[in-house]
N, C-alpha and C positions, 0 to 999 in steps of 0.2 A: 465698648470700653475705651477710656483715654489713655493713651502712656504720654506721663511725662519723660521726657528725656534731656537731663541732664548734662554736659559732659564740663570738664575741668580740671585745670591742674594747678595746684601749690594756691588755692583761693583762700584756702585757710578760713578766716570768718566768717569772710564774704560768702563761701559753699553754705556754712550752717544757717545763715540767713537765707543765701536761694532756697536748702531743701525745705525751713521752716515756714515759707511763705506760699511753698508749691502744695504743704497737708495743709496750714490753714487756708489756703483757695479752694481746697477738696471740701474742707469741711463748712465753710462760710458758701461754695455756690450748691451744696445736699448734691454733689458728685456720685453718687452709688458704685460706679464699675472703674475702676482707675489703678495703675500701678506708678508708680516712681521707679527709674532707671539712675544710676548715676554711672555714667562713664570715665575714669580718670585713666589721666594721658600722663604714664609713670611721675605719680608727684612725689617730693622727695620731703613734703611736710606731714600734715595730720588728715589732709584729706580725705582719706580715706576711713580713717576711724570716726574722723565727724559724721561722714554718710553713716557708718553702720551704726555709731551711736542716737540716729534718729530714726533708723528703723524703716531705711528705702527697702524697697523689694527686690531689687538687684543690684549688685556693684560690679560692673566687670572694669577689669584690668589690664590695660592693654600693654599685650607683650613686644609686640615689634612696631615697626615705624610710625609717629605720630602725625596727626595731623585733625585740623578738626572735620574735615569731610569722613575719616577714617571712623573717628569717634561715633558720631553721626551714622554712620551705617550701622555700625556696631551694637549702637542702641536700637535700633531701626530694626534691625537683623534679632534680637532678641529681644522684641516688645510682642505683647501680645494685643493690642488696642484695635480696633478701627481707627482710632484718629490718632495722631502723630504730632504731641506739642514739646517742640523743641525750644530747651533756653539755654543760653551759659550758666556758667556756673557764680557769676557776680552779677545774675539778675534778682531784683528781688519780684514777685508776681502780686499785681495789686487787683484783688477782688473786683467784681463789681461790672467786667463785661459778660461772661459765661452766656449768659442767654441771647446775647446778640449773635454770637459767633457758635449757636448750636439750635435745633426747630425744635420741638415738643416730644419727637421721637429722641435726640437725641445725638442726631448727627449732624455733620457742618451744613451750616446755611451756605457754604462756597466751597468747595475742594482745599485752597492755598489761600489762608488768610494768614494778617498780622496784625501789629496796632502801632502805636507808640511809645516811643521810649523816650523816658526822662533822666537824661546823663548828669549822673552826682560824678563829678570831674574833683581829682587831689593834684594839684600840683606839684610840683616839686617844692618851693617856699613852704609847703604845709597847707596851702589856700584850699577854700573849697567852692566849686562854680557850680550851679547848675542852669542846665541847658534841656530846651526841645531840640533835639537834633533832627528832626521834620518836622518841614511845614505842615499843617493842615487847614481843614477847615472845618467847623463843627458840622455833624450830620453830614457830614459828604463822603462817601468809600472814594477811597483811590486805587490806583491800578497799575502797576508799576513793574519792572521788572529785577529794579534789586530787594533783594531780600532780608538779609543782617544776620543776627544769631537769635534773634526770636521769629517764629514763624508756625503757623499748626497747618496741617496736609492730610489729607486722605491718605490712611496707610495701601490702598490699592492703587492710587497718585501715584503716590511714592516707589512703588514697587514697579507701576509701568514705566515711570520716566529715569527708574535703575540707579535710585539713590542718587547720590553725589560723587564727584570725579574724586576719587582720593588723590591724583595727578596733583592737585589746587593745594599748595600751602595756605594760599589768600585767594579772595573771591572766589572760591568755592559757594557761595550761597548766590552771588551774583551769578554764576555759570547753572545753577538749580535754575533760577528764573527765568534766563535766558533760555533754558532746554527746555521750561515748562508752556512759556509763552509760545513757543514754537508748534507746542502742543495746543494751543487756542486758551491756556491758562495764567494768566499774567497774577501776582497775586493781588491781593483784593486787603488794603491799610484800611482800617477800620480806625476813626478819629477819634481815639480812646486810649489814656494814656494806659499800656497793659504793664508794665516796668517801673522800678527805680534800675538805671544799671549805674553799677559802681564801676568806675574805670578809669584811667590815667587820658593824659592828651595823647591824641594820638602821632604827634609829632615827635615823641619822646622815647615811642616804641623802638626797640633794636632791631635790629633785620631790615631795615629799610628797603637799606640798597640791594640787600639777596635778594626780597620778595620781588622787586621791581622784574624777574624775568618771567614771574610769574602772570603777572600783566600784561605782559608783553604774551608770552602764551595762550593768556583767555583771548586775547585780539585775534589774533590768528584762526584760533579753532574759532571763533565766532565772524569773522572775516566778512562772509557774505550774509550775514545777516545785520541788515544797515538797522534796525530796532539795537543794535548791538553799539552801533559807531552814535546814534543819538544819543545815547546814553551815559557813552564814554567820553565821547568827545568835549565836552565843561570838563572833566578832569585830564583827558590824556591829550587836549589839544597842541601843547608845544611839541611833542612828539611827531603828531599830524605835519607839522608845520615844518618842522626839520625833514623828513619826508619831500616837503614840499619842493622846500630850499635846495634840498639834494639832485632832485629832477631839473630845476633850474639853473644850476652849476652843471649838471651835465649837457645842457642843451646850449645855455648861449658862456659858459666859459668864464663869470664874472663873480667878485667877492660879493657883489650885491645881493647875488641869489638868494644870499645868510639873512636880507632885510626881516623878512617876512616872520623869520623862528625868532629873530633876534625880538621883535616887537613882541611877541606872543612869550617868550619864554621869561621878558621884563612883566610883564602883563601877572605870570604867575608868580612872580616871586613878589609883587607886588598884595597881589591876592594870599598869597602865604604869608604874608607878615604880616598880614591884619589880620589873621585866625591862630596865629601863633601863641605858645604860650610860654616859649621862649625866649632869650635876648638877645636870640643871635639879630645881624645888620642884614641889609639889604643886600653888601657885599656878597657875605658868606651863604646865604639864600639863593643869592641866582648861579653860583658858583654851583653848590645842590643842586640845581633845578638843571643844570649842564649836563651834569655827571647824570646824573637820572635818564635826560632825554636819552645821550649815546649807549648809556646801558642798557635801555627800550630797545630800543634799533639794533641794537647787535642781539639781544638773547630774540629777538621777534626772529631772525632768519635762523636763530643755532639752537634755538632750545626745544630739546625734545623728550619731558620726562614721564617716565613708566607709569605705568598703575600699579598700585602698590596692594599688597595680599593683608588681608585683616586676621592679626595675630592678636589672641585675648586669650584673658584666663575670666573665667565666674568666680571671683572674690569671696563673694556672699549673696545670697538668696533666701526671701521671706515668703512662707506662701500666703497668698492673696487674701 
């Protein structure tokens, strides 16, 4: 059996299109053993009545603290499947791989596979972009260790390598990879686009600067695994570099030391304003890109946060 697994909050239409796209996948790839789960992380719209007006086979509702790793176990935690296909709740699922990513009996051709996603981007203006947010190549699997918010796993995977860190407000799925590859399992992009995801830029997201110690945290706990620093390092390198400059200040005593972050941290605000999809200047960007690196650096040596306890209620249930 498949569980899809849902999770979302305040999606509003976008959910009615994920879960009406997750039955007609069921029913377009002749699915026979499959449930729908939808997870909602207290929405304060209609989400939840859309789920049980399409008639998912679970809705649970989670009671205490959110997060999507939380969500994710939780569906995980009460799915019944062998396999384990996880989406947001603003993805839509476009038919048409199923048999690449399952053998004749029925189960993964790879333990932790994914695809590609094709980002319908809203702007703020009203605009609408779309975008391959990964490269690929035709007919070639990739092998990688970050993951996104689509991804299907062996539910005994899943179970050995103990779900997801609820700790992760963000990269939680990078931190799955990261624990999985460790395990000899990198996951396995199959060059097919599996998504439309509907979704804002991500520049524009709130929490920025909170989540930033959360990154700073996956660094740490992943520390001595340099598969980890390759990875990261194209995104977290001004941070690397301030690092750098620090040790050089302390040893020969001179403002120069600063060269090295200073060049690197020009470097990303440079690269942030060509992917931008805002108006802010160059000014106001590396000024960002400042504050970011120091708040790297401080929450990497002070931040130490719990794991957190999976508190749900069962909303609604259909049986199979």
């Amino acid at each position: 059996m498949i569980s899809f697994i849902i999770i979302g909050k305040n999606e509003g239409e976008r959910l009615t299109r994920c879960i009406s796209s997750v039955f007609s996948f069921i029913k377009k790839e002749q699915i026979n053993e499959s449930e729908v789960i939808y997870v909602d992380s207290k929405s304060t719209d209609d989400s939840i009545s859309r789920a049980k007006a399409l008639n998912v086979n679970k809705i649970l509702s989670i009671t205490g603290q959110c997060n999507a790793a939380i969500a994710r176990n939780i569906g995980a935690k009460e799915s019944s499947g062998n396999i384990l296909f996880f989406l947001d709740g603003d993805m839509e699922l476009i038919p048409g791989f199923y048999s690449q990513i399952v053998d004749k009996e029925g189960n993964l051709v790879y333990p932790f596979l994914s695809g590609i996603e094709r980002d319908i981007i809203h702007t703020d203006n009203g605009e609408k972009q779309i975008r391959i947010r990964r490269k690929y190549q035709e007919g070639v699997d990739q092998y990688e260790y970050i993951t996104g918010g689509l991804f299907i796993i062996a539910a005994d995977l899943w179970r050995k390598v103990g779900g997801m860190d609820t700790r992760l407000r963000i990269n939680e799925d990078f931190d799955l990879g990261l624990r999985l590859s460790k395990m000899g399992f990198r996951l396995c992009r199959k060059p097919i686009i599996f998504v439309n995801h509907y979704t804002r830029p991500y520049e524009t997201r709130k929490g920025h600067d909170l989540n930033i110690r959360f990154s700073a945290f996956l660094l740490r706990k992943h520390f001595f695994y340099f598969q980890a620093h390759k990875n990261t390092f194209t995104i977290n390198y001004p941070c690397v570099m301030l690092v750098l400059s620090l040790i050089l200040l302390a040893l020969f005593k001179s403002v120069w030391a600063f060269v090295p972050y200073l060049i690197s941290a020009l470097y990303k605000t440079y690269r942030r304003h060509l992917t931008s999809y805002s108006n802010l200047n160059y000014l106001s960007i590396f000024y960002y890109q400042l504050k970011l690196d120091i708040l790297f650096i401080c929450f990497f040596f002070t931040f130490f946060p719990k794991h957190i306890e999976l508190q749900y209620s069962l909303y609604h249930k259909n049986s199979l």
